[in-house]
C-alpha positions as CSV (number, residue, x, y, z in Angstrom):
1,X,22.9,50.5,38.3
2,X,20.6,49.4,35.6
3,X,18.8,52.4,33.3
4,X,14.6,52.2,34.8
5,X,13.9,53.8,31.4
6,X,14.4,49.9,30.1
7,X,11.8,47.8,29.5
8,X,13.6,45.4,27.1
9,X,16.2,43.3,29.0
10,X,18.0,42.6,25.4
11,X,19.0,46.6,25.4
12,X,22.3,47.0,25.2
13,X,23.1,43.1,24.7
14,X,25.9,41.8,22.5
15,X,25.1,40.2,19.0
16,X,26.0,37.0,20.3
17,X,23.4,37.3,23.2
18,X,20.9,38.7,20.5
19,X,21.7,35.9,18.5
20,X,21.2,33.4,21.2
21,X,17.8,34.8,22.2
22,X,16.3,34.7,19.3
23,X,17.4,30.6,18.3
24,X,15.9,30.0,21.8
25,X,13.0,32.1,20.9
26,X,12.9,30.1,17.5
27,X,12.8,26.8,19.1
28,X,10.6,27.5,21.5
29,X,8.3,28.8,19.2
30,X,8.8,25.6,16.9
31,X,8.3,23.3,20.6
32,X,4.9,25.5,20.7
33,X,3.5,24.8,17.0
34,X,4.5,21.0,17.9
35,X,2.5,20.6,20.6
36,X,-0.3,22.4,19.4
37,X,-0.1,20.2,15.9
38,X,0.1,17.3,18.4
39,X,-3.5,18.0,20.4
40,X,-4.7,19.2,17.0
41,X,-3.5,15.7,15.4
42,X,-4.9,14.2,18.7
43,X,-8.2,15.4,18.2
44,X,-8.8,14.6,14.5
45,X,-8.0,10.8,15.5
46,X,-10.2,10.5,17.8
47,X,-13.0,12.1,15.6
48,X,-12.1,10.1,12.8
49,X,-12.3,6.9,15.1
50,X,-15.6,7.5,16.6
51,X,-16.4,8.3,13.2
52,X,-15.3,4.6,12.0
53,X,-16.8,3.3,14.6
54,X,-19.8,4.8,13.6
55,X,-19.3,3.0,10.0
56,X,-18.9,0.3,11.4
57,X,-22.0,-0.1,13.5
58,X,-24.2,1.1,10.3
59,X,-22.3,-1.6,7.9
60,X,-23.3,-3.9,10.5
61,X,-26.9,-3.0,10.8
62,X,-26.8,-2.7,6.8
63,X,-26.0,-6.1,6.2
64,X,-28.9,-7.4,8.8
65,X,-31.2,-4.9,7.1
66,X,-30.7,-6.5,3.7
67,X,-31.1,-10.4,4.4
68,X,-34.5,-9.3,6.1
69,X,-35.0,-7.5,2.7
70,X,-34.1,-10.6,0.9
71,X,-35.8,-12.4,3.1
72,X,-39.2,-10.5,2.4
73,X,-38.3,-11.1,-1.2
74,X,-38.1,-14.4,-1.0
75,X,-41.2,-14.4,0.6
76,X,-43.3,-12.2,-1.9
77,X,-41.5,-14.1,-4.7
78,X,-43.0,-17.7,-2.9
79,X,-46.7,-16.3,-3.3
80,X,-46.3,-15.4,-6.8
81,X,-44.1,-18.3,-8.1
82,X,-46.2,-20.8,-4.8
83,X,-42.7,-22.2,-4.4
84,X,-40.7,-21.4,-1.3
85,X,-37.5,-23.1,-3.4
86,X,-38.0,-21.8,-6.1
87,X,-38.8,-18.0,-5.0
88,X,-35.2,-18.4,-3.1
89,X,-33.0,-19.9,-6.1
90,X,-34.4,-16.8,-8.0
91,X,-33.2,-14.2,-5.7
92,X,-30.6,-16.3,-5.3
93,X,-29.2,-16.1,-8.7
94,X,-30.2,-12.3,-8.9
95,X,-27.9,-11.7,-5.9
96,X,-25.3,-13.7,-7.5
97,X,-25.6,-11.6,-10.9
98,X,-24.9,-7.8,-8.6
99,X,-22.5,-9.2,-6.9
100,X,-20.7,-10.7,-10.3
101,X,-21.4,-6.9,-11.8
102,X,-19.5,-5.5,-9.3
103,X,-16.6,-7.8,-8.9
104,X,-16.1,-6.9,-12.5
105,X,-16.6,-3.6,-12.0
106,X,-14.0,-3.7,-9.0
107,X,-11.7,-5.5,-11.2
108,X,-11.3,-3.3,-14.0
109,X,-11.1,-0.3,-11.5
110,X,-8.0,-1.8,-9.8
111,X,-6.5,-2.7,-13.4
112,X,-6.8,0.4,-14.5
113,X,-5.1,2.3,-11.8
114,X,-1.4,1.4,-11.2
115,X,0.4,2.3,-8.2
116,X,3.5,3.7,-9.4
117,X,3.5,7.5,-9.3
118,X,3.5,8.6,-13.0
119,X,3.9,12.3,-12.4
120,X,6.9,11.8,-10.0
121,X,8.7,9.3,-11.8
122,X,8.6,11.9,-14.6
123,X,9.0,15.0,-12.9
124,X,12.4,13.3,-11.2
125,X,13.6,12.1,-14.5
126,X,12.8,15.8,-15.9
127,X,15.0,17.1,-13.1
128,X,18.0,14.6,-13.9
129,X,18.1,15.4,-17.4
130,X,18.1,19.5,-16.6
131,X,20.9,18.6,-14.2
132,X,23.2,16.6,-16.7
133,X,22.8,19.4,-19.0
134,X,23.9,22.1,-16.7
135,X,26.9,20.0,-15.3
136,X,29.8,20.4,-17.4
């Protein structure tokens, strides 16, 4: 007859059954944080989507924002310079001198950073050369 006074059901168990409770205890435990990483993972996509979404929608609105602008500036250029034509080759070319600033500056960004992983390739060839000189 079992002892009432126990509460735990692993009193009195072998080490083997011990043993076995506890790697089912581990892994269920690990299932646990797995799932739980998986909503949390979950939820953070779908934040981050909306929140791309929301980019989107702004870069669209952005870019309809700014021909009115240049638009206007066309416009306001036309009663200074009284030439339509001329008012729009002028903002034109302005346009055309931004965006060439920042294609160079773009440029010499991307040339400037390399994708191979400096640190790494270092660090790993740090840890082959400790290695050769502890093997005999």
């Amino acid at each position: 007859m079992p002892d009432p006074r126990r509460t735990d059901p692993r009193d009195g168990a072998t080490l083997q059954e011990l043993v076995a409770h506890a790697i089912r205890d581990t892994v269920d435990l690990a299932r646990k944080e797995f799932a739980l990483f998986r909503a949390e993972m979950a939820d953070n996509v779908g934040s981050i989507a909306k929140g791309a979404a929301f980019f989107a929608v702004a870069a669209v609105f952005a870019v309809a924002s700014l021909i009115w602008l240049t638009q206007a500036l066309v416009y306001g250029l036309a009663i200074i310079v009284q030439s339509t034509w001329i008012a729009a080759l002028i903002v034109g070319v302005l346009l055309a001198v931004v965006a060439g600033a920042f294609v160079l500056a773009g440029k010499s960004l991307i040339s400037a950073a390399t994708l191979v992983p400096d640190r790494t390739v270092r660090s790993i060839k740090r840890d082959g050369e400790v290695i050769s000189e502890r093997t005999p």
